[in-house]
PASEBA-1860 file (N, C-alpha, C; in nm, 3 decimals):
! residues 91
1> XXXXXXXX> -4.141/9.966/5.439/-4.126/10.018/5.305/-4.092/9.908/5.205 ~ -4.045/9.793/5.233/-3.967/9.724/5.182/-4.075/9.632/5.123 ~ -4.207/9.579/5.178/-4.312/9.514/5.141/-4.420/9.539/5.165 ~ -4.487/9.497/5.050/-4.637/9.503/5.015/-4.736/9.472/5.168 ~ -4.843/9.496/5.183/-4.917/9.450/5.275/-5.047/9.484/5.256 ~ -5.140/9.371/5.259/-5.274/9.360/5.226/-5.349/9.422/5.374 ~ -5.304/9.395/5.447/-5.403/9.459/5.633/-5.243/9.467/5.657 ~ -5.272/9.588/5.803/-5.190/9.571/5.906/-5.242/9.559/6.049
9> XXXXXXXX> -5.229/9.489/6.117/-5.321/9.466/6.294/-5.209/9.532/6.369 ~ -5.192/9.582/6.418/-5.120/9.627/6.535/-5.145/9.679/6.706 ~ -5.091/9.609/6.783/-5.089/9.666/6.921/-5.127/9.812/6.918 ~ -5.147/9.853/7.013/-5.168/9.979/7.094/-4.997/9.974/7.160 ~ -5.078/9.876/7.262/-4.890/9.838/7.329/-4.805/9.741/7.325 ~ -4.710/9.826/7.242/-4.619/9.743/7.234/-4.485/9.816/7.293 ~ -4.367/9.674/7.297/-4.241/9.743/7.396/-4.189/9.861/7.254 ~ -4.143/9.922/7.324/-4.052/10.027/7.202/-4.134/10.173/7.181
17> XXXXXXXX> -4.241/10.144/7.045/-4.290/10.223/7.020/-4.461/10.161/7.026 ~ -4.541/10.252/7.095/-4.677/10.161/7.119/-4.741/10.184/6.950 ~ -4.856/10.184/6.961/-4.901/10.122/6.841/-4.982/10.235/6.716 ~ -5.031/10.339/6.826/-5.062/10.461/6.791/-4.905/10.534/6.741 ~ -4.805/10.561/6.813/-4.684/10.595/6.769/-4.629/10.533/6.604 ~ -4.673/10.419/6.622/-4.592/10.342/6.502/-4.714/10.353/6.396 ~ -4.845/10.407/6.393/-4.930/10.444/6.286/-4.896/10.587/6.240 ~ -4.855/10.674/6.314/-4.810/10.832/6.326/-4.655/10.820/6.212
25> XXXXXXXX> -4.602/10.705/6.268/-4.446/10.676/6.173/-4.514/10.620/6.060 ~ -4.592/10.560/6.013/-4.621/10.515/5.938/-4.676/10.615/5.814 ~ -4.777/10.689/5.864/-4.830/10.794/5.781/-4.694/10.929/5.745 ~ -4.593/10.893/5.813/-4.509/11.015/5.737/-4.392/10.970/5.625 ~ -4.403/10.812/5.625/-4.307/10.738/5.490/-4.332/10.794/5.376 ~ -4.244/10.827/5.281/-4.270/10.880/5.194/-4.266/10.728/5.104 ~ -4.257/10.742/4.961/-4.266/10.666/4.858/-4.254/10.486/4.900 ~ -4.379/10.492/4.968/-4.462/10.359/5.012/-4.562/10.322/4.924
33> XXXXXXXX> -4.585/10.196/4.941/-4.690/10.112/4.842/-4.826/10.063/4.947 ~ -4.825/10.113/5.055/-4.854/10.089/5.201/-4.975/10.189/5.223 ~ -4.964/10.311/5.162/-5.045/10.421/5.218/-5.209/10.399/5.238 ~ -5.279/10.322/5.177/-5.376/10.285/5.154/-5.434/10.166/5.221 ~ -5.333/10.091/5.254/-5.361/9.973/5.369/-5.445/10.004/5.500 ~ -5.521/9.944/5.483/-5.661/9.945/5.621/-5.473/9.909/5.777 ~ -5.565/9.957/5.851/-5.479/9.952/6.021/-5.549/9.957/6.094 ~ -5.581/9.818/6.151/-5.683/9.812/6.261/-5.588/9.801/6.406
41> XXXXXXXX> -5.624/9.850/6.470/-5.576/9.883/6.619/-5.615/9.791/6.708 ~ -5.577/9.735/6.808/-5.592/9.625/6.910/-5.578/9.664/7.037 ~ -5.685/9.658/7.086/-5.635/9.711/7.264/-5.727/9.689/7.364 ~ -5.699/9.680/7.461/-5.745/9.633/7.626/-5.834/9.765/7.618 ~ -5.855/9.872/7.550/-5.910/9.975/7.580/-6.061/9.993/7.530 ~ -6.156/9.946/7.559/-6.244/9.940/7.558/-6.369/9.981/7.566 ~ -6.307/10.108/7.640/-6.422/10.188/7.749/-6.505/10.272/7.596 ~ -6.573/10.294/7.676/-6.698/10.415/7.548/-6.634/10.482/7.497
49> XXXXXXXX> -6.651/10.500/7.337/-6.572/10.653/7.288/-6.456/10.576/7.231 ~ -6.433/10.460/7.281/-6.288/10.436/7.255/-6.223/10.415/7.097 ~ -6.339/10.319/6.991/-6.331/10.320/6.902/-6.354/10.501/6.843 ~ -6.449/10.538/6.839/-6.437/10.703/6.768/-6.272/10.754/6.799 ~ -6.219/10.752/6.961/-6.093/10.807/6.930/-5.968/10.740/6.805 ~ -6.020/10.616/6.788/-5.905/10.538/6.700/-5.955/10.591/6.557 ~ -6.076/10.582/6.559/-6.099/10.613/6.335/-6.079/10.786/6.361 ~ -6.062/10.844/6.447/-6.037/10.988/6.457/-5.878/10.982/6.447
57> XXXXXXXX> -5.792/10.906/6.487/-5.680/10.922/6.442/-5.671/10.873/6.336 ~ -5.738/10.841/6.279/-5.726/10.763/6.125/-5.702/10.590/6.096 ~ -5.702/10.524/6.203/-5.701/10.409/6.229/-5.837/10.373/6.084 ~ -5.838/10.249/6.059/-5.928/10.175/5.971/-6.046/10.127/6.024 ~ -5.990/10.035/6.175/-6.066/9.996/6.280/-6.027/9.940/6.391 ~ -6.080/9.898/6.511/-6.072/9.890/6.645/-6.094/9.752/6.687 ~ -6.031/9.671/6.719/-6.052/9.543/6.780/-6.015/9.534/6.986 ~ -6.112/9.513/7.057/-6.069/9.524/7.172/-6.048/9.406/7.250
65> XXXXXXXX> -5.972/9.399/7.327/-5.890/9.256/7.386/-5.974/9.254/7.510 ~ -6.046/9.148/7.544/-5.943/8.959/7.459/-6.051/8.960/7.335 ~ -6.001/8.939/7.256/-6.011/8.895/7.135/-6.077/8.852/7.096 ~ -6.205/8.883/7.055/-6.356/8.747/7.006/-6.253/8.668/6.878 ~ -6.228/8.539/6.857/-6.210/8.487/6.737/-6.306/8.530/6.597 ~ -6.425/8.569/6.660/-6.517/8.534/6.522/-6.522/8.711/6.487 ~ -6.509/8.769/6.590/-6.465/8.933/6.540/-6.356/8.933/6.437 ~ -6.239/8.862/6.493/-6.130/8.914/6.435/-6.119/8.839/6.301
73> XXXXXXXX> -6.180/8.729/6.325/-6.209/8.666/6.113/-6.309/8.743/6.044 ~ -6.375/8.814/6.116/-6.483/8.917/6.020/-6.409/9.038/5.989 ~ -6.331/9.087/6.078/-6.270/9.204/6.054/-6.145/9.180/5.948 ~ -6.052/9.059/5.933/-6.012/9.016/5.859/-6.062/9.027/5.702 ~ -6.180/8.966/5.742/-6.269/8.940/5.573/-6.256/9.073/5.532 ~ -6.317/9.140/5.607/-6.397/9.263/5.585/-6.317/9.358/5.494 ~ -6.175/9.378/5.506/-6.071/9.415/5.487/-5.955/9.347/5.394 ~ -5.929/9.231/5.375/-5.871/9.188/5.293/-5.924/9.192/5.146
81> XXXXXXXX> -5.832/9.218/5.055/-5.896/9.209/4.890/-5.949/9.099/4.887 ~ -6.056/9.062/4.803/-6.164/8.889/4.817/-6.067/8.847/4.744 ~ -5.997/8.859/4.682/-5.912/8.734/4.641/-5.845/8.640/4.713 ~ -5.827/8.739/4.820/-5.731/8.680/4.911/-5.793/8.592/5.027 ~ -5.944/8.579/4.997/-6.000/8.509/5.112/-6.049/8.436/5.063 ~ -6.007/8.277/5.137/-6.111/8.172/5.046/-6.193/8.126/5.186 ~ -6.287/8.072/5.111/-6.392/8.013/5.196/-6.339/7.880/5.199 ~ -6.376/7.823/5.328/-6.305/7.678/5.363/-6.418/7.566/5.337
89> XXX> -6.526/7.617/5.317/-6.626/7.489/5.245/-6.607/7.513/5.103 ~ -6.518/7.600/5.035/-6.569/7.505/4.886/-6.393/7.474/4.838 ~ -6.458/7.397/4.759/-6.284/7.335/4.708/-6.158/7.417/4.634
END
């Protein structure tokens, strides 16, 4: 509640509360600046179907582990306001 946030990435699993749990807490904050923030989900879970179950909970999008680098800078782009992304070839 306390800060702004352009993306949020989050686990599936994590210790405490896994990652689906802590999107469920998330959507019931009241007077947040947050509500509108893309939440892409991260997980070993992979199998078919798997992404539809995540944008069915309302997730933004689905990244599955291990991690392509060049996925997760597209999914980055894709999602961040362009201001906030600079390209590293120009000055």
């Amino acid at each position: 509640k306390a800060h702004i946030y352009n993306l949020i990435i989050v686990d599936w699993q994590m210790p405490d509360m896994d990652g689906i749990a802590l999107f469920k807490n998330m959507e019931t904050l009241k007077n947040t600046k947050n509500r509108t923030i893309p939440v892409v989900i991260v997980t070993a879970n992979g199998l078919a179907g798997a992404r539809a179950k995540y944008m069915e909970l309302g997730f933004t999008d689905f990244l599955p582990k291990p991690i392509d680098a060049m996925e997760l800078e597209r999914t980055v782009r894709d999602y961040l306001p362009r201001e906030k992304v600079k390209n590293p070839f120009e000055g």
